[in-house]
Structure formats: C-alpha cells, structure tokens
Biotite code that builds the C-alpha atoms (Angstrom):
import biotite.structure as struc

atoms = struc.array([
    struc.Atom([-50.124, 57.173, 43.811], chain_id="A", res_id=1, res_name="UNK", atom_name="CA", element="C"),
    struc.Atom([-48.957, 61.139, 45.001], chain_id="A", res_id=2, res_name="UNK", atom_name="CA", element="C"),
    struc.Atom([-45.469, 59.400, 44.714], chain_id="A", res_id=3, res_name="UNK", atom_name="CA", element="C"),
    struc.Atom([-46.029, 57.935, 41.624], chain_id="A", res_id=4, res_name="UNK", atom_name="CA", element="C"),
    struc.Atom([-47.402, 60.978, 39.718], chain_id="A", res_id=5, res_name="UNK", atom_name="CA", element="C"),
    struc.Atom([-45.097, 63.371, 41.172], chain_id="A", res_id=6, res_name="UNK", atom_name="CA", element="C"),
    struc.Atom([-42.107, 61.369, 40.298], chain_id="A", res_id=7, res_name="UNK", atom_name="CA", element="C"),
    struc.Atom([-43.319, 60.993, 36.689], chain_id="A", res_id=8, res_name="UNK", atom_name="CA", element="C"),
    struc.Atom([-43.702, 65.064, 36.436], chain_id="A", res_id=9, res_name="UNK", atom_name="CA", element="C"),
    struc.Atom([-39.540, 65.517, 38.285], chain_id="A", res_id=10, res_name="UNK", atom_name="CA", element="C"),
    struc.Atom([-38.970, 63.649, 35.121], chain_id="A", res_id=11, res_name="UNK", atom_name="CA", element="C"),
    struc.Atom([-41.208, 65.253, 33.215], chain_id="A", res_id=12, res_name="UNK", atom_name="CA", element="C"),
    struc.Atom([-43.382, 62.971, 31.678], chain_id="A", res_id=13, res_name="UNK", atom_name="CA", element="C"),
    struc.Atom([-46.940, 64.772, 30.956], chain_id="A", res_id=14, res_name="UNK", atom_name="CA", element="C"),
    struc.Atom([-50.143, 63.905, 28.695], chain_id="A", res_id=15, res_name="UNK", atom_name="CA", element="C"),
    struc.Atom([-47.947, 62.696, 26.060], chain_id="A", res_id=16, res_name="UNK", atom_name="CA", element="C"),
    struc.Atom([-46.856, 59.493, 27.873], chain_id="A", res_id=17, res_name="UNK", atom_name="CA", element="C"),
    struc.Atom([-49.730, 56.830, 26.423], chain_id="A", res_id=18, res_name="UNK", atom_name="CA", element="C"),
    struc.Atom([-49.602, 58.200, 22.571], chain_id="A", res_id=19, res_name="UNK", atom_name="CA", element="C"),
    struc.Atom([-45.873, 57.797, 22.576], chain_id="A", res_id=20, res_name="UNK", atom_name="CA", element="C"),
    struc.Atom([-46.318, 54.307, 24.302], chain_id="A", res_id=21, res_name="UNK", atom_name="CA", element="C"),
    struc.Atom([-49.084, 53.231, 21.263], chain_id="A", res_id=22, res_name="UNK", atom_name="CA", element="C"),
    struc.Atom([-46.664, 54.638, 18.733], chain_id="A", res_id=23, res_name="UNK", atom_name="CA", element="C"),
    struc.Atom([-43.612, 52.801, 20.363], chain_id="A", res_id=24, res_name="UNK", atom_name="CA", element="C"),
    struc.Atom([-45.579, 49.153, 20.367], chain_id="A", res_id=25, res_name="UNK", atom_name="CA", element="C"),
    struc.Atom([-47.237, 50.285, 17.184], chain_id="A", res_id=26, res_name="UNK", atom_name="CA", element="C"),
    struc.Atom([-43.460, 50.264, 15.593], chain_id="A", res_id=27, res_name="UNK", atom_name="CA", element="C"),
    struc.Atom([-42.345, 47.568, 17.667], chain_id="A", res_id=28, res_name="UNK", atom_name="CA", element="C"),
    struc.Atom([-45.047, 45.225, 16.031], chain_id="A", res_id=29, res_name="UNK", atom_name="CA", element="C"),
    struc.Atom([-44.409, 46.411, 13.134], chain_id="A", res_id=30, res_name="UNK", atom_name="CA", element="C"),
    struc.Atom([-40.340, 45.721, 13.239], chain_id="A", res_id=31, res_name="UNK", atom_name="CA", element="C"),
    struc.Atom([-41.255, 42.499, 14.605], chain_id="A", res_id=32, res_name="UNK", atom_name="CA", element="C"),
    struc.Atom([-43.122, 41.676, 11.357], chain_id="A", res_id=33, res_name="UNK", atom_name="CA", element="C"),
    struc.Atom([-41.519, 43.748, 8.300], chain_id="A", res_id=34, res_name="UNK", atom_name="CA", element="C"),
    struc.Atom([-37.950, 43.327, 10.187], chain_id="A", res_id=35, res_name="UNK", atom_name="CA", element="C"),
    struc.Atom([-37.106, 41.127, 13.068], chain_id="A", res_id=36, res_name="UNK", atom_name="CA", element="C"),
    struc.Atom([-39.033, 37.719, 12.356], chain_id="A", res_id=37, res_name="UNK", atom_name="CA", element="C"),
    struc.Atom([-36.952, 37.783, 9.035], chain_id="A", res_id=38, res_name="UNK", atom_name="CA", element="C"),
    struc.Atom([-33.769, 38.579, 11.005], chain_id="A", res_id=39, res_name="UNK", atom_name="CA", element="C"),
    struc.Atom([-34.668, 35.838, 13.825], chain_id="A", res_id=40, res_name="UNK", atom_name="CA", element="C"),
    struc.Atom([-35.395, 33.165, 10.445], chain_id="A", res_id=41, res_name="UNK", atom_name="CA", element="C"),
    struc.Atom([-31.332, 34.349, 8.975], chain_id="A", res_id=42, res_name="UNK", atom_name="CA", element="C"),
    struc.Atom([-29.857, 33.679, 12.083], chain_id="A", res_id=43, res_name="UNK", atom_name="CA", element="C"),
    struc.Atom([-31.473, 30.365, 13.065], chain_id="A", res_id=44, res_name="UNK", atom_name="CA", element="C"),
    struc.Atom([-30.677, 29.436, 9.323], chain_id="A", res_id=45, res_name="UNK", atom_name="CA", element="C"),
    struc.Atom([-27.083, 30.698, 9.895], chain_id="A", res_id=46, res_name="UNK", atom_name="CA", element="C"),
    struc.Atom([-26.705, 28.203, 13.358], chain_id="A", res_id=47, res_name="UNK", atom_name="CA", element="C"),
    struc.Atom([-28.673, 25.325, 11.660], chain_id="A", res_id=48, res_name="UNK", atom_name="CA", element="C"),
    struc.Atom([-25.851, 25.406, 8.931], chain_id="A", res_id=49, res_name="UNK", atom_name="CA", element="C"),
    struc.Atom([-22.856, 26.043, 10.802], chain_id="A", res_id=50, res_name="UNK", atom_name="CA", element="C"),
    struc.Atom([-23.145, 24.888, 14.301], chain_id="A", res_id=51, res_name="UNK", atom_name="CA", element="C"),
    struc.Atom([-25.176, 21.861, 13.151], chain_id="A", res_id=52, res_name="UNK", atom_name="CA", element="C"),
    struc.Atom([-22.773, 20.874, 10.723], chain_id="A", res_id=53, res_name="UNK", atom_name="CA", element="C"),
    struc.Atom([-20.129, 21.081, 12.896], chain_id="A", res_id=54, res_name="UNK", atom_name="CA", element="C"),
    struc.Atom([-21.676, 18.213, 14.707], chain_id="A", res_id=55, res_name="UNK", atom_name="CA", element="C"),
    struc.Atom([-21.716, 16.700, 11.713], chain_id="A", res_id=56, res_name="UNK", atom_name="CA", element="C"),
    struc.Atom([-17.982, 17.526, 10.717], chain_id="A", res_id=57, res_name="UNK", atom_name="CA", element="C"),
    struc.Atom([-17.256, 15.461, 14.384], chain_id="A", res_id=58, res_name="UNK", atom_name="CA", element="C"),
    struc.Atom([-19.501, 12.594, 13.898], chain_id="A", res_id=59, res_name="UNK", atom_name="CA", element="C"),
    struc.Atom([-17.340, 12.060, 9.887], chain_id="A", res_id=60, res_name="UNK", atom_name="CA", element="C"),
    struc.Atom([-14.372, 12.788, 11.832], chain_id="A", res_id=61, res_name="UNK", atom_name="CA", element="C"),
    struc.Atom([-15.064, 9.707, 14.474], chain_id="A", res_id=62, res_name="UNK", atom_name="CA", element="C"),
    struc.Atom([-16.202, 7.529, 11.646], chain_id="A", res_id=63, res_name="UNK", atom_name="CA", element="C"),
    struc.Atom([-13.173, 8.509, 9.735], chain_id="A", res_id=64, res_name="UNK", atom_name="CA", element="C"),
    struc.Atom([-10.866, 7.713, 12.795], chain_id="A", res_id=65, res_name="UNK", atom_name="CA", element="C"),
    struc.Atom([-12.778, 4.288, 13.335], chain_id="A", res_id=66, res_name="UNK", atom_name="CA", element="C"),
    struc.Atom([-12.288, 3.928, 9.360], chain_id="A", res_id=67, res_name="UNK", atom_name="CA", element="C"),
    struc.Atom([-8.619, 4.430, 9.524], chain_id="A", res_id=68, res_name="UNK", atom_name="CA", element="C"),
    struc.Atom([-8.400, 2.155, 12.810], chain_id="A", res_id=69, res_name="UNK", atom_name="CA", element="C"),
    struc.Atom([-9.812, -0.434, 11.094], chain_id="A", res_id=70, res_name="UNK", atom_name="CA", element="C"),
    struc.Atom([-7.983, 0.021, 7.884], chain_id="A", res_id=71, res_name="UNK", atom_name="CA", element="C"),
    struc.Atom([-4.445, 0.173, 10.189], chain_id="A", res_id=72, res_name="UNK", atom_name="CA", element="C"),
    struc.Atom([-5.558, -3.168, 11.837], chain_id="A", res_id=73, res_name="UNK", atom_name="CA", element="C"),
    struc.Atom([-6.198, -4.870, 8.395], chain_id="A", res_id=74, res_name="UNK", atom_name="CA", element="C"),
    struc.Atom([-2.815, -3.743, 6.879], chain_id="A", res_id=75, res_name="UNK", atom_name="CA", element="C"),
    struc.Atom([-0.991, -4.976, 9.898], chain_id="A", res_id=76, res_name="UNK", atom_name="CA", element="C"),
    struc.Atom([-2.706, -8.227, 9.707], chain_id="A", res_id=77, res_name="UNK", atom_name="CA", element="C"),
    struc.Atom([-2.130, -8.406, 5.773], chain_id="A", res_id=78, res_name="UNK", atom_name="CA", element="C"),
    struc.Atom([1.389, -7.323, 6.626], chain_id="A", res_id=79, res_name="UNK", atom_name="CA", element="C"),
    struc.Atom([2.040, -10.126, 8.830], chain_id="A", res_id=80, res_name="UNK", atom_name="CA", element="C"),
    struc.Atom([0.070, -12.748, 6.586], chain_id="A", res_id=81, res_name="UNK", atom_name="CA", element="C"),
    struc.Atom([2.470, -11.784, 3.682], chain_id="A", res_id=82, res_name="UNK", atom_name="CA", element="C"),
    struc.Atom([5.620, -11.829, 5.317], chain_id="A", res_id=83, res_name="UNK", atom_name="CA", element="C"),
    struc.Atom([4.713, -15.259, 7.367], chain_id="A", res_id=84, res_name="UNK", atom_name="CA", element="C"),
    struc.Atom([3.854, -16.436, 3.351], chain_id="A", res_id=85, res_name="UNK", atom_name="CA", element="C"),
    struc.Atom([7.263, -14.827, 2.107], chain_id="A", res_id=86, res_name="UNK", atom_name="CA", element="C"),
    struc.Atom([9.237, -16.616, 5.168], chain_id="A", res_id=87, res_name="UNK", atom_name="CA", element="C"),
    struc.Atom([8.106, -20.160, 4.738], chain_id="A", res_id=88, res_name="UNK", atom_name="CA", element="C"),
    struc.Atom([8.358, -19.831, 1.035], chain_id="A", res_id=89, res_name="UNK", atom_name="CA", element="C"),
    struc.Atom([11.687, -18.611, 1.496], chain_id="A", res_id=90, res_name="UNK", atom_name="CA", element="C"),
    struc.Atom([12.586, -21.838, 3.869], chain_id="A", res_id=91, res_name="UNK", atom_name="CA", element="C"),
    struc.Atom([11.265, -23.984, 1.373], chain_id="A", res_id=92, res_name="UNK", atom_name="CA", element="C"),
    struc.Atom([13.681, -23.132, -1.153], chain_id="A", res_id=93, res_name="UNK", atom_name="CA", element="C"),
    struc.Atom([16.604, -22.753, 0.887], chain_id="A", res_id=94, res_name="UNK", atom_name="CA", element="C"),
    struc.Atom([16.152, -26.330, 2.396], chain_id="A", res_id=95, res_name="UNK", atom_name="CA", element="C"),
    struc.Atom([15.550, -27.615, -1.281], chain_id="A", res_id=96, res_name="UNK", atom_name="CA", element="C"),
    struc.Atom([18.312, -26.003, -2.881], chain_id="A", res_id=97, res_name="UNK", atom_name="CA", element="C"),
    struc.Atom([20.546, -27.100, 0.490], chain_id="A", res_id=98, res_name="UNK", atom_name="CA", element="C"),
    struc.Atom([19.732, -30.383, -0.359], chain_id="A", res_id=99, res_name="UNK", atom_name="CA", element="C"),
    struc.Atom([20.552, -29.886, -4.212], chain_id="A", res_id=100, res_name="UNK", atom_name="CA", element="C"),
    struc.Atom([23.814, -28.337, -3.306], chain_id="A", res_id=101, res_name="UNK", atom_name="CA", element="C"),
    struc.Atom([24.682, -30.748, -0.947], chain_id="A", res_id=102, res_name="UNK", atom_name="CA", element="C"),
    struc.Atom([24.043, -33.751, -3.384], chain_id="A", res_id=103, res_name="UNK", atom_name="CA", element="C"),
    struc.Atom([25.723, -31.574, -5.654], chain_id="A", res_id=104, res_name="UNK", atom_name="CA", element="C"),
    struc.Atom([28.875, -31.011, -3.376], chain_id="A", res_id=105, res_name="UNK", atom_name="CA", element="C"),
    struc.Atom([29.415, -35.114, -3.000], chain_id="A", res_id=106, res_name="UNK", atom_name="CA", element="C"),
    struc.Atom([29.466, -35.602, -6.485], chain_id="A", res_id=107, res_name="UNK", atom_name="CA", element="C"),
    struc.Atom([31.996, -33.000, -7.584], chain_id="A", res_id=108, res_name="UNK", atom_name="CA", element="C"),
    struc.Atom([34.061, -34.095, -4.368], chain_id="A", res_id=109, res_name="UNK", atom_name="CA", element="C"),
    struc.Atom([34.077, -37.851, -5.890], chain_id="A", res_id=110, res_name="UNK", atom_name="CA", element="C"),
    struc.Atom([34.488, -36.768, -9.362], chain_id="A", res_id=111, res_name="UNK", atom_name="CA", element="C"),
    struc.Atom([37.539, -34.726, -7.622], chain_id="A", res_id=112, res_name="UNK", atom_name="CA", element="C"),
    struc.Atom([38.577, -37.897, -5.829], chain_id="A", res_id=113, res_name="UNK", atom_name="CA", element="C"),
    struc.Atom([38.932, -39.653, -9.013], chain_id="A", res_id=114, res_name="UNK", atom_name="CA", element="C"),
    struc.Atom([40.272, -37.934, -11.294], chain_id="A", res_id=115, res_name="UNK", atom_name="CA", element="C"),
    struc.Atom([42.902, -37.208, -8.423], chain_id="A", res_id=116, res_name="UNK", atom_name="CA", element="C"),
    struc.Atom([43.325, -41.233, -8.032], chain_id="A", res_id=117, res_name="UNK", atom_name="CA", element="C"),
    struc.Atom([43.692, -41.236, -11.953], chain_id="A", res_id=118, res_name="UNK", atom_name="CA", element="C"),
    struc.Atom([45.610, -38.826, -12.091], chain_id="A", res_id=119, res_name="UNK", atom_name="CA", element="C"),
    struc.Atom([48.382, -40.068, -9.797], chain_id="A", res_id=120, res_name="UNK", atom_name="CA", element="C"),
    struc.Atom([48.401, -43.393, -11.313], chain_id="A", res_id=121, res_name="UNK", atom_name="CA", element="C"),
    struc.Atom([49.252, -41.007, -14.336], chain_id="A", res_id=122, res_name="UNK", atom_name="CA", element="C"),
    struc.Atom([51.839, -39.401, -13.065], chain_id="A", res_id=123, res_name="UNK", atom_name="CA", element="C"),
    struc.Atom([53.177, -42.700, -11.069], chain_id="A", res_id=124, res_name="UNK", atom_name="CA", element="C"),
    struc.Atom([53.223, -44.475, -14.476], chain_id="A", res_id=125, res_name="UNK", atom_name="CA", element="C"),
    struc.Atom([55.543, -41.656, -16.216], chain_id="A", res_id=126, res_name="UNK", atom_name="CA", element="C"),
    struc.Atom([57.666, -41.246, -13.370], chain_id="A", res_id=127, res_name="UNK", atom_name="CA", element="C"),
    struc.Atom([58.477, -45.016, -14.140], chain_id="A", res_id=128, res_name="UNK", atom_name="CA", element="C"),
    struc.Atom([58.881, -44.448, -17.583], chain_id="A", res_id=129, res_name="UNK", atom_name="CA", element="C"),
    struc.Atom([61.264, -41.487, -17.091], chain_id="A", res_id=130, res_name="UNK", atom_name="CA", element="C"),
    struc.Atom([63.195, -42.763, -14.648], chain_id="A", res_id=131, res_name="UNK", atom_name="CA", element="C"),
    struc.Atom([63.644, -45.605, -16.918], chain_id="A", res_id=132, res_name="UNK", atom_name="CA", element="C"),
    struc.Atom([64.858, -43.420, -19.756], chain_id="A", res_id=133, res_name="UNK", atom_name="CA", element="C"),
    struc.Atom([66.944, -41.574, -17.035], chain_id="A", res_id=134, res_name="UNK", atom_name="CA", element="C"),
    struc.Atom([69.300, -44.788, -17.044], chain_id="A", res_id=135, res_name="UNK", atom_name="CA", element="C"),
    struc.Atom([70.329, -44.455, -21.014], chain_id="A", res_id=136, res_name="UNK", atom_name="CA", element="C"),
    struc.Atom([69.652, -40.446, -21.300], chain_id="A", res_id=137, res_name="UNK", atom_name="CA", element="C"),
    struc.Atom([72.377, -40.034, -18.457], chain_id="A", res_id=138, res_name="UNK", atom_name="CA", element="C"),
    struc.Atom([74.613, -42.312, -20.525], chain_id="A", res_id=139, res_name="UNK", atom_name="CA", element="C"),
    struc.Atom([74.421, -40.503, -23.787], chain_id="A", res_id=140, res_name="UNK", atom_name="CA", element="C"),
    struc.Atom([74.957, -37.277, -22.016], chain_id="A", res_id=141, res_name="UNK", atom_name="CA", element="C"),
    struc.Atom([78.529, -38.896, -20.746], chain_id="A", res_id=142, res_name="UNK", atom_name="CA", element="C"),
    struc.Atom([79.419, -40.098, -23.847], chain_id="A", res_id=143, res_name="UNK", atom_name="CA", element="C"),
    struc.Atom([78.499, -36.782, -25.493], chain_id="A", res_id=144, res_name="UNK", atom_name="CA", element="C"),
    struc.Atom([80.666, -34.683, -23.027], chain_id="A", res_id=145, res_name="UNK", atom_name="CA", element="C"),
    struc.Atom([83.544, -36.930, -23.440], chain_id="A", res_id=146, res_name="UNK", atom_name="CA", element="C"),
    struc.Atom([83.972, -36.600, -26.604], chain_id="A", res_id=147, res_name="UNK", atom_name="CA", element="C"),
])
C-alpha cells in the first residue's frame, strides 16, 4: 500500500482525488441522461433505417430478379407459342393457295391449248383460202404487167 500511495503523490494526486471522482461520475450520469441516451436512441434510429433497409433493398432486389426471371421465361414461351401459331397458319395458306394455283395453272394451260388448236385450224383454213386466190391473183398480176 507504501507503493501505492507513494506512486499516487510522484504523480501528484492529494486529498482532492475522491471529490473530483464524485464530480466526474456526478457529470457522467448526468451526460448519460440529458445527453448520451438521446445520442445512443439517434444512432440506433439512424442503423434501423439505413442498414435495415438495405436488407430490405436486397430482399426487393431478389424478388425483382425472380420477377423478371419469370417474366423472361413467360415471354419466351409466348414467343414460341405465337410464332409456332404464325407458322402453321402460314402453311395452311400456302398449301391452299398451292392447290388454287395449281388448279388454276391447268385450266389456263387448256384454255391455252385450245384456243392454240383453234387457232391453227384458223390459220390452216385461210392459208387454203389464200393460196386458192394465189392461183387467179398471180394471173391478173401477169396480165396487168403485160399490158
């Protein structure tokens, strides 16, 4: 205890040592209840509304990345339905109008075919006719030149 007290009067530390210990708890307490405990309330308030959140900004982030996930897979499935709709659709018609132009195709190839037949018989039938005319137009063109 020699050590004790003669280190405390090296540093000098005398009489005064309990008062200014009261005085320093004495404002301590009092800090802690006109100052701190309202500081200590702000700053939990402060990490309840940002570092909490933040938790909460991660958990609407996952939810919106499951969202959009989802959303993609639906779309692609949508996508597909529609153009597998659009395709057969689109074969339909083709094979019907095919089938229409096809039809189509015989009967302006026989309607050609006729009036081809016809029309040679025509033109058969005048060549007769001129070259029977040829006989006595030739004729009257000699006479004519001679005289």
């Amino acid at each position: 205890m020699d050590t004790v007290t003669a280190i405390f009067t090296q540093l000098g530390v005398d009489n005064t040592l309990l008062p200014q210990f009261i005085i320093v708890v004495v404002i301590f307490v009092l800090a802690q209840l006109l100052f701190l405990g309202k500081l200590q309330t702000v700053l939990e308030t402060r990490e309840e509304k940002t570092v909490k959140l933040e938790s909460s900004a991660d958990e609407t982030i996952e939810k919106v990345s499951t969202m959009k996930a989802e959303y993609k897979i639906k779309m692609d499935d949508a996508n597909r339905t529609a153009l597998k709709t659009a395709t057969d659709k689109k074969q339909k018609i083709a094979l019907r109008y095919t089938e229409q132009y096809k039809q189509t195709e015989k009967e302006v190839n026989s309607f050609i075919d006729a009036s081809r037949t016809e029309f040679s018989k025509e033109v058969a039938s005048n060549k007769e006719k001129y070259l029977a005319e040829a006989d006595a137009l030739s004729q009257s063109l000699v006479q004519k030149i001679l005289q």
